[in-house]
N, C-alpha and C positions, 0 to 999 in steps of 0.2 A: 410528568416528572422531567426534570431537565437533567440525565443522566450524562456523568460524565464518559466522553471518548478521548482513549488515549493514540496519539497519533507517532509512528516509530517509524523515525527518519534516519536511516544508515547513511553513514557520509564517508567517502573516501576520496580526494584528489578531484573537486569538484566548483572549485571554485568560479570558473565561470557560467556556472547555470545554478547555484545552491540560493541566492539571493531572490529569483524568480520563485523559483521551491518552495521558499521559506514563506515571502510574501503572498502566495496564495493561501497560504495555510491558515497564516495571520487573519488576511480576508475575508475565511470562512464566514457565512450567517448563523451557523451554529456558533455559539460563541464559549459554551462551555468542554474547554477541551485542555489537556495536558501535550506538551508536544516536546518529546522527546527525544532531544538529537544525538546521535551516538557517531561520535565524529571516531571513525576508526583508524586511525594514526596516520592522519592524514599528513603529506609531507610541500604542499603547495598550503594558501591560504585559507584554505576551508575551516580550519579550529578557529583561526581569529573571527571572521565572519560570524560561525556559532556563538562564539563570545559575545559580538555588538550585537546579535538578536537576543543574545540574553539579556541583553542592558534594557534592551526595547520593552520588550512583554515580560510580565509575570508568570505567563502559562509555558514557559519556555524555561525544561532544565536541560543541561549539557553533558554527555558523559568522556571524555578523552578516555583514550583507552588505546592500549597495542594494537595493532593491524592483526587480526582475525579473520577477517573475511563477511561476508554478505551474511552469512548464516549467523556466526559467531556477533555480530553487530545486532543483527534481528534477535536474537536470545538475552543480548545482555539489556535491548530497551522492556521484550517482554518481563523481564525478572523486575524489570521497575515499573513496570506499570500500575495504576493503581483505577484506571478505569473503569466503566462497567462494559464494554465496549472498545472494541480495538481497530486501531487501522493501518496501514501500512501505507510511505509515501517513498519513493527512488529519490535521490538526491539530484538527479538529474530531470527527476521529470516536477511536473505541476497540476495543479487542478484545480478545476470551477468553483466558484465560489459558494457555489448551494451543494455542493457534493457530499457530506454529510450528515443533512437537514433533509436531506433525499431518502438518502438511505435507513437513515433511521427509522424516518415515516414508516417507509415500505414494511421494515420490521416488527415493527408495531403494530402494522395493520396487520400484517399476512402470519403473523406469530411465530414465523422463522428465526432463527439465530445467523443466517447470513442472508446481507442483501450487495448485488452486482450490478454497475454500472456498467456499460460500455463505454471504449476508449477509444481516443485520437490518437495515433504514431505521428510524430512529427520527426524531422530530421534535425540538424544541429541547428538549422535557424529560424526552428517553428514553424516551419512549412510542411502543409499535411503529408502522409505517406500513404495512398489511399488503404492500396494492397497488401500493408500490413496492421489496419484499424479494425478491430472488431467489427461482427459481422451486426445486422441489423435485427439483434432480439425482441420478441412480443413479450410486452410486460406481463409477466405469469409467473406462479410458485413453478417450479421444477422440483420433484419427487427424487430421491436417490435413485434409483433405476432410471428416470431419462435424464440425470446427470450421466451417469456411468453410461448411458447409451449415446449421449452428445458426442463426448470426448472423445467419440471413434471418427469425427468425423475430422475436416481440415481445419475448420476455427477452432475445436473442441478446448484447446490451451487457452481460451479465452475466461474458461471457466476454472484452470489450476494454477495462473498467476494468481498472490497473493494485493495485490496493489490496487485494484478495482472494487475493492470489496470492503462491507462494514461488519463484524465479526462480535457477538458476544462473548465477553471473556472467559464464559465459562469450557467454550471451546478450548480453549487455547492453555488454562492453565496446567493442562499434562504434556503438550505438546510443545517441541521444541524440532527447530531448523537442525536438518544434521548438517557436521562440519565436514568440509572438502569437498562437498559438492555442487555441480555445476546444476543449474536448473534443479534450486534445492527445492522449490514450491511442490514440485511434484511429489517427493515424499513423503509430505504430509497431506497431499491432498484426499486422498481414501479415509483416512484417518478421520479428518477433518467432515468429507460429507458423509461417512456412518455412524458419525457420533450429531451430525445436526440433521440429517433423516431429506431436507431439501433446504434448495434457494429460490431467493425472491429475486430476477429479472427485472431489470430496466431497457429500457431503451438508449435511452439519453446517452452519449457521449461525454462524459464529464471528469474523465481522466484522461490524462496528454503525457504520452509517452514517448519519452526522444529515444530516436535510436542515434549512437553515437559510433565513430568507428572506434573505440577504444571504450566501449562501455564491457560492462558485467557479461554481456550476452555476445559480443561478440570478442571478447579478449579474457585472458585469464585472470581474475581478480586474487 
């Protein structure tokens, strides 16, 4: 079956890395996808940008909306999604072209409802960041107890960002990002692995994560 994945790209004041973002997404091998940009009132060039990728691809719809925040932007693309399958991408970050087509496999095979890539941290100009890249996992299901056992350790956040990860929607339809929170991932994430019981593990590196001095993680969005 060639099930659709809806891909929820929060955007805010992003303009000079949102076009890199964009076009990897485009690139995907997996080709059946919804990608849905939720430009959060942005006040630099970002909304017009989402507009000229709207003109581009079909699979691409746009939402403007008030500045809400990381949370509030993740909730209003999940409300639209129509998916069987969800994904989350940062507006400042990008990813490989089979990232998708990966993970989906994985899921299919291993009959999980989540499957995890590892990631590359890159800095502002795509230059690797060793020491804050995902550690080097063996491809294997993880059971909820050594999820919950991981996360004690120093990578363990590698497994409660939401952006590395391919998500059946049925996860997700109860669950929402709460608002005003900083490192919102984490409060869904219990949630999230005792309602999917385990995850499916890669290896591969195929999410690229900029750290920015003025991004989400290091400043107040």
């Amino acid at each position: 079956m060639d099930e659709l994945i809806s891909v929820i790209v929060p955007i805010y004041n992003v303009e000079n890395y949102l076009c890199q973002c964009l076009d990897s997404i485009l690139q995907q091998s997996y080709k059946n996808l919804e990608i849905i940009l939720v430009d959060d009132g942005s006040t630099d060039r970002s909304g017009e940008i989402c507009d000229a990728y709207g003109k581009k691809d079909k699979r691409i719809r746009i939402i403007h909306k008030m500045n809400g925040g990381l949370s509030d932007a993740r909730n209003t693309g999940l409300a639209s999604a129509m998916g069987e399958y969800i994904a989350f991408v940062d507006s400042d970050d990008y990813i490989a072209d089979t990232l998708y087509e990966t993970l989906l496999e994985k899921i299919r095979l291993s009959g999980t409802l989540i499957a995890m890539c590892g990631f590359l941290a890159v800095n502002e100009d795509g230059e690797k960041i060793e020491e804050r890249s995902s550690s080097d996992f063996t491809e294997r299901l993880y059971t909820k107890q050594e999820v919950f056992e991981r996360i004690s350790f120093d990578d363990g956040w590698n497994f409660v960002v939401v952006w590395n990860k391919l998500y059946s929607r049925k996860l997700l339809e109860q669950l929402r990002f709460p608002i005003g929170k900083l490192h919102e991932d984490q409060y869904i994430f219990c949630d999230l692995i005792s309602a999917c019981g385990s995850i499916y593990t890669i290896p591969q590196k195929l999410y690229f994560y900029r750290q920015r001095k003025n991004s989400i993680m290091t400043g107040i969005y």
